[in-house]
Every structure is written in structure tokens, then in C-alpha cells.
ZADO-1210 file (C-alpha; in nm, 4 decimals, padded with zeros to 6 digits):
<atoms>
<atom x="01.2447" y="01.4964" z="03.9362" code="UNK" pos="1"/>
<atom x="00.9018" y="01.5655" z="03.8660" code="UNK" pos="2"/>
<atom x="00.6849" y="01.2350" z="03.9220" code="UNK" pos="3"/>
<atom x="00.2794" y="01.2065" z="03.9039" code="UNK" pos="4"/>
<atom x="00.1277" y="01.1078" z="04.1997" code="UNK" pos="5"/>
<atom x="-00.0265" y="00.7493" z="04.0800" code="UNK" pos="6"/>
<atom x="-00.3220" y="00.7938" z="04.3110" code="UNK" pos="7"/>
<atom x="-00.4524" y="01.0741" z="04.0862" code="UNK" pos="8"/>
<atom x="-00.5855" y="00.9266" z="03.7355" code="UNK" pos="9"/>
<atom x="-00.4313" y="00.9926" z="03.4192" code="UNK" pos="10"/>
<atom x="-00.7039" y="01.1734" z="03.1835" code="UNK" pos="11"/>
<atom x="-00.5891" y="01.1173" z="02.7844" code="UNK" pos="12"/>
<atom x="-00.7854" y="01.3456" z="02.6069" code="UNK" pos="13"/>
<atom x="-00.8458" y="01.2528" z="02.2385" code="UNK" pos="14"/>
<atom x="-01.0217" y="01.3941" z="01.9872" code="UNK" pos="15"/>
<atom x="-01.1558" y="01.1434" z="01.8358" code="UNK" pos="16"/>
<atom x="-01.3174" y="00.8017" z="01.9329" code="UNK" pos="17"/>
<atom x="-01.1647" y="00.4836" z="01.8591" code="UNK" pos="18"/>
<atom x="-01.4339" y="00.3598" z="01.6527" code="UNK" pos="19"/>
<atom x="-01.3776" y="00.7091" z="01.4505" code="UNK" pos="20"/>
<atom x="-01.0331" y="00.6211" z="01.4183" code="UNK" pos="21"/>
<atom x="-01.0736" y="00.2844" z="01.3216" code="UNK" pos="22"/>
<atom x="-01.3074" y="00.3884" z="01.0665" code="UNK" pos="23"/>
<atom x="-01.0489" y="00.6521" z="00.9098" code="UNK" pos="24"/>
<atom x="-00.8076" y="00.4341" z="00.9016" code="UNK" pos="25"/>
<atom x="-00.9837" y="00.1948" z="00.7114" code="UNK" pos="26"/>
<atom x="-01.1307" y="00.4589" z="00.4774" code="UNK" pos="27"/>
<atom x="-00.7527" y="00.5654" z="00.4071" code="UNK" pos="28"/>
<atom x="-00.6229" y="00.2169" z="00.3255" code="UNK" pos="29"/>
<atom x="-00.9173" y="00.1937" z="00.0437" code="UNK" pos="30"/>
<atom x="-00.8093" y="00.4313" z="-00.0773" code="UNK" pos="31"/>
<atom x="-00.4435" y="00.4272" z="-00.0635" code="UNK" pos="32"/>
<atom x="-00.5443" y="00.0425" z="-00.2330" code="UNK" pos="33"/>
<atom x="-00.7206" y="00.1998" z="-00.5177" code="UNK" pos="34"/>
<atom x="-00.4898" y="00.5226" z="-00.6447" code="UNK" pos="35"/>
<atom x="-00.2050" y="00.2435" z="-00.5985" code="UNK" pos="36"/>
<atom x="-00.4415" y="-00.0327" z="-00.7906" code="UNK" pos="37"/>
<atom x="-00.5496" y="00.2738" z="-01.0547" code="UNK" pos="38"/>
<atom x="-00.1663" y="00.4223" z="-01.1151" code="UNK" pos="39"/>
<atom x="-00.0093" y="00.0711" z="-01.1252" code="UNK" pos="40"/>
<atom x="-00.2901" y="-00.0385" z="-01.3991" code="UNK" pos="41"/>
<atom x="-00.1888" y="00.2707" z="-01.5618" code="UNK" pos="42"/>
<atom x="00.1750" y="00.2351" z="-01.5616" code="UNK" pos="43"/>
<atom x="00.1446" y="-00.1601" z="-01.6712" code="UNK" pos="44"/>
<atom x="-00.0162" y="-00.0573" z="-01.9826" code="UNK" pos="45"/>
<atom x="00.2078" y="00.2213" z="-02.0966" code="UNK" pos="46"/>
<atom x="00.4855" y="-00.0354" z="-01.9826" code="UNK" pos="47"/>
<atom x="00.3206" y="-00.3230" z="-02.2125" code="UNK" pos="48"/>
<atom x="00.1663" y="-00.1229" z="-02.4553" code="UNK" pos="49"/>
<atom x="00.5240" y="00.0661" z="-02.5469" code="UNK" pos="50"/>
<atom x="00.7811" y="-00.1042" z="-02.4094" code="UNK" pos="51"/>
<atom x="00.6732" y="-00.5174" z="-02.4368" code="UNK" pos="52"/>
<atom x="00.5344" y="-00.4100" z="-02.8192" code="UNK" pos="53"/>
<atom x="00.8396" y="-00.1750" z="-02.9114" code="UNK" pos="54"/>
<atom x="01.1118" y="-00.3288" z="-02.7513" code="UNK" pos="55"/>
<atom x="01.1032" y="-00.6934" z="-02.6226" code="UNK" pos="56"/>
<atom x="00.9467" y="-00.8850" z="-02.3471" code="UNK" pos="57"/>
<atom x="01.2313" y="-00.9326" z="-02.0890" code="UNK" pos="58"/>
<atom x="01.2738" y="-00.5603" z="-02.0886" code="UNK" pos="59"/>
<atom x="00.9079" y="-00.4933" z="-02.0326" code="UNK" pos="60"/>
<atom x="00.9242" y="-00.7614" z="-01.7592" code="UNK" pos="61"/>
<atom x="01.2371" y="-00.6094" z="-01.5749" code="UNK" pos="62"/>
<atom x="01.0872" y="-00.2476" z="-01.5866" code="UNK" pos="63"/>
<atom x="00.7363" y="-00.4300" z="-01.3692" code="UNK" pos="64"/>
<atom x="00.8960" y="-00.3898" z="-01.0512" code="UNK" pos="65"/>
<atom x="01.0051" y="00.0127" z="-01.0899" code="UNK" pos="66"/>
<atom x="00.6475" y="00.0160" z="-01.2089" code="UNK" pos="67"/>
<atom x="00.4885" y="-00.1112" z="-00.9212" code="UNK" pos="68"/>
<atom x="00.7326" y="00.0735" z="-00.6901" code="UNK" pos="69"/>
<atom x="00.6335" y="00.4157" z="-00.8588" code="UNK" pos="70"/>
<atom x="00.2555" y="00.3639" z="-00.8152" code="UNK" pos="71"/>
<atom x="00.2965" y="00.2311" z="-00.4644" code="UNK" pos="72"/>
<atom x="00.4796" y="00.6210" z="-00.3824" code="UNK" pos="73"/>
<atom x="00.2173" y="00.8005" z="-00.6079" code="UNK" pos="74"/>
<atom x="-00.0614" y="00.6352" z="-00.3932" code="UNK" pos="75"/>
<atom x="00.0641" y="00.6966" z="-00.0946" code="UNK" pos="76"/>
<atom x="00.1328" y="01.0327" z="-00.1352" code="UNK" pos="77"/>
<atom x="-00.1896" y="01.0989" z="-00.2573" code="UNK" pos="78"/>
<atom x="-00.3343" y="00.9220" z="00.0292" code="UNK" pos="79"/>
<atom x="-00.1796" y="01.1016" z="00.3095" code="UNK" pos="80"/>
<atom x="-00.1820" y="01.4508" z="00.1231" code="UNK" pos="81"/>
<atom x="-00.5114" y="01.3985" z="00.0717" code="UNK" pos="82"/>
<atom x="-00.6740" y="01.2990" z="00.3472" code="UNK" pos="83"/>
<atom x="-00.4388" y="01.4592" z="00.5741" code="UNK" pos="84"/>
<atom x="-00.3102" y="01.1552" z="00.8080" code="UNK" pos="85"/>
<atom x="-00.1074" y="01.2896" z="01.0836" code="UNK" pos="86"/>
<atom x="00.2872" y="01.1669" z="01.1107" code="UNK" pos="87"/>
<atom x="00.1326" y="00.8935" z="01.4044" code="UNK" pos="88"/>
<atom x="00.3234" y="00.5294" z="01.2839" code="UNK" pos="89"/>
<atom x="00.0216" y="00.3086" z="01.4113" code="UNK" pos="90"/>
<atom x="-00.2651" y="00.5135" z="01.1774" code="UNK" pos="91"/>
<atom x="00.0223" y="00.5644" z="00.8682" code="UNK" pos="92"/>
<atom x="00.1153" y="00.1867" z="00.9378" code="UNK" pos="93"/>
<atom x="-00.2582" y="00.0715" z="00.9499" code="UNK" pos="94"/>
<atom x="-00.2918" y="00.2368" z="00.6685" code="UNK" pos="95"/>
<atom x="-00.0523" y="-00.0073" z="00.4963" code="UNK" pos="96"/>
<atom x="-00.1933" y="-00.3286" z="00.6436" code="UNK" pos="97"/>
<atom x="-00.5359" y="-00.2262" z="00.5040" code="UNK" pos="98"/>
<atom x="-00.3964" y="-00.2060" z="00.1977" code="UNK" pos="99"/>
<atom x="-00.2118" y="-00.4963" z="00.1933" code="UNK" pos="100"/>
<atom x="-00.4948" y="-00.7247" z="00.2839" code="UNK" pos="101"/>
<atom x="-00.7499" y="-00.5502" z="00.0288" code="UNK" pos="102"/>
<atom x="-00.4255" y="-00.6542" z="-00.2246" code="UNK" pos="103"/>
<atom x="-00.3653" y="-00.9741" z="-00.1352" code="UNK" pos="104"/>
<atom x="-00.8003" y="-01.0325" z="-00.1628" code="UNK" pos="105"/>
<atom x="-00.7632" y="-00.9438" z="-00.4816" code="UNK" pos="106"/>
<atom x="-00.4815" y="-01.0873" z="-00.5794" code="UNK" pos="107"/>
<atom x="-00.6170" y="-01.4210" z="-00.4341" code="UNK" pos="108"/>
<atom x="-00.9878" y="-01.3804" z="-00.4964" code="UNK" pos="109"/>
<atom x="-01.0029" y="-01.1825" z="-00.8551" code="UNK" pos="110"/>
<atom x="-00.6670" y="-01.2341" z="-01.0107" code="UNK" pos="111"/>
<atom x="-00.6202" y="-01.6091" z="-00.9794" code="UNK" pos="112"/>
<atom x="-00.9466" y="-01.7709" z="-01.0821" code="UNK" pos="113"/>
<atom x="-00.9964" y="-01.4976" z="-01.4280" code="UNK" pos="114"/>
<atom x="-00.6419" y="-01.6897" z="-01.4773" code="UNK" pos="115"/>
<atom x="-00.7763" y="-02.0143" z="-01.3934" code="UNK" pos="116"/>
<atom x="-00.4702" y="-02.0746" z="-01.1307" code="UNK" pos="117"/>
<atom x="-00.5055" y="-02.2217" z="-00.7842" code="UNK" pos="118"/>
<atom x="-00.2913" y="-02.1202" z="-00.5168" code="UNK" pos="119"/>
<atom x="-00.0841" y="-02.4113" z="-00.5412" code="UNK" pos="120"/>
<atom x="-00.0436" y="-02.3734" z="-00.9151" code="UNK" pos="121"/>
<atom x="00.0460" y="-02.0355" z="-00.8356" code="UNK" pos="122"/>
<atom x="00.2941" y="-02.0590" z="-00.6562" code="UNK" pos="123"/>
<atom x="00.4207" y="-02.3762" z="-00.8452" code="UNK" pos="124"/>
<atom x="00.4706" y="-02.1471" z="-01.1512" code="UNK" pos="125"/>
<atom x="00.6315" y="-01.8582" z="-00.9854" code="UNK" pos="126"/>
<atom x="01.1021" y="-01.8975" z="-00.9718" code="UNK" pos="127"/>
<atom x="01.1922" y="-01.7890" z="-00.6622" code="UNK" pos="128"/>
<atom x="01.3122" y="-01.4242" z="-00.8084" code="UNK" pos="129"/>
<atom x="00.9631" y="-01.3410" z="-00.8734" code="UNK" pos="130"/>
<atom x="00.8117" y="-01.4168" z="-00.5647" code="UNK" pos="131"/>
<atom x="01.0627" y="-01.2499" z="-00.3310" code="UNK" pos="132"/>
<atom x="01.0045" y="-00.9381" z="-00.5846" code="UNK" pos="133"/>
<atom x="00.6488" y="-00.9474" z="-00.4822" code="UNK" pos="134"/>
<atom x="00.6803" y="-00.9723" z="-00.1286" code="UNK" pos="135"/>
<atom x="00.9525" y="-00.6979" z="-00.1555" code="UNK" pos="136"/>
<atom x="00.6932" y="-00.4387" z="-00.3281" code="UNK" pos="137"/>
<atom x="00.4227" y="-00.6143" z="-00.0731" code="UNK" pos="138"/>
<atom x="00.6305" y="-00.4714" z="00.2034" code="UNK" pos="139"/>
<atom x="00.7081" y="-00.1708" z="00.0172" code="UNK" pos="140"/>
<atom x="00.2975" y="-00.1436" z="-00.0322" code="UNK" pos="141"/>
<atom x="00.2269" y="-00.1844" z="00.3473" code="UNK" pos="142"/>
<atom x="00.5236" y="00.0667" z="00.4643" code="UNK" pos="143"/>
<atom x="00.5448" y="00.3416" z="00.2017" code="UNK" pos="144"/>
<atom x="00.2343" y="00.5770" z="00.3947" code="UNK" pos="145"/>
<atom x="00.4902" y="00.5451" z="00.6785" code="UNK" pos="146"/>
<atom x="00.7391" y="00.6389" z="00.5015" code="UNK" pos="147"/>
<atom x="00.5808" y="00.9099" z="00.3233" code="UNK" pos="148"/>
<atom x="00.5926" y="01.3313" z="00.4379" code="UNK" pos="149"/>
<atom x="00.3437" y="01.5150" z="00.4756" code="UNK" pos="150"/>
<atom x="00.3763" y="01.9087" z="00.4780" code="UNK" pos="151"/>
<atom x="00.1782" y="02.0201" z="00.7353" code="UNK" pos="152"/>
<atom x="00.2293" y="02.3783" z="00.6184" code="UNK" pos="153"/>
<atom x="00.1138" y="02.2941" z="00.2503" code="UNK" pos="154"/>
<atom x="-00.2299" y="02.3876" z="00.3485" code="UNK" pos="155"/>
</atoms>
């Protein structure tokens, strides 16, 4: 067995600094927030402008979650193909928690007082269904650049 010799110290080479990294990963989850925020505004139109109008309201209601799903995959493969985040789970999973919180912000911060809703009220007028839904495509939000490939020899 080959062991180090713990008197000698252990040099970690990276190549970049943690600031750096800190910064990327921050830069990534923007982003990943936004093509997810831009493709799931997309998708809710087409799904109320052709399916609520066209068809009825419970169907347009039950198709929200797919919807939300869907954008959450396209942004995240944008995101990582993009900006080329190495297969590491603590960047790809940072990634997701930077996301989250910029969605929950906004959720919180934009969505709630243009509908005149406080938290409480919120959450007073969501059944039970709904909200584990949301934290279901929450989780799905914060996990998916995990979960996503990247082909390294794409490029």
C-alpha cells in the first residue's frame, strides 16, 4: 500500500480561484434563472393562449406542470452547454440553488404584491396539490443542471 508521508504537505493545484469560482457559479445560476424564466413565460402563453382559449381551463391548468418541467430541462441544458460547466456536483448543484433563490425572490418579491397577495394569503389560497406541485418543480429547478449531460466532445 502506497501511503503519503503526512509530514510532506499536500499541494491542490486549481485553476481557478475561489472567488473566480464563486463568481461563475453565480453568473451560471442567472442565467440558468432567466432561459428557465424566458422558456417557461413562453410555454405559459402558448399553453393559455391555445389550450385555456381552445379547450377549457382545467386542461390548460393540468398541462402547467409539464410546462414548467420542460422549460426547467431547456434551461438547463442551455446553461451548462453553454457555458460549459464541468460534470463537478457542488458547481452543477450551486448552480441550482442560485436559481432557486433568484425564483423564489421573484416569486415572493414581484409576483405576489402585482397580485396584491401576502404570503399568508398565499399560501391560504393554495390546496395542498398545488403547493407540493411547486415544491416538486422547485426541486426539479434546483437539481436538473445536475442532472443534466454535457458532451464534452460536442465542441
Amino acid at each position: 500500500m502506497n501511503r503519503r508521508d503526512p509530514r510532506v504537505p499536500l499541494v491542490v493545484e486549481h485553476s481557478e480561484s475561489a472567488l473566480q469560482g464563486l463568481v461563475r457559479v453565480m453568473k451560471a445560476g442567472a442565467v440558468y434563472f432567466l432561459v428557465a424564466l424566458g422558456a417557461g413565460f413562453t410555454l405559459e402563453y402558448i399553453r393559455l393562449e391555445l389550450v385555456a382559449l381552445h379547450f377549457s381551463d382545467r386542461f390548460a391548468e393540468i398541462l402547467k406542470i409539464p410546462t414548467v418541467l420542460l422549460a426547467t430541462m431547456i434551461g438547463a441544458r442551455w446553461t451548462v452547454g453553454r457555458l460549459t460547466l464541468p460534470p463537478l456536483p457542488g458547481l452543477r448543484l450551486g448552480v441550482g440553488f442560485v436559481a432557486l433563490g433568484l425564483a423564489l425572490t421573484a416569486q415572493f418579491m414581484v409576483v405576489l404584491p402585482i397580485r396584491g397577495l401576502s404570503y399568508t394569503e398565499y399560501l391560504a389560497s393554495q390546496n395542498p396539490t398545488s403547493i407540493s406541485a411547486s415544491i416538486g418543480t422547485l426541486g426539479v429547478l434546483l437539481v436538473m443542471p445536475f442532472l443534466t449531460a454535457y458532451r464534452w466532445d460536442a465542441r
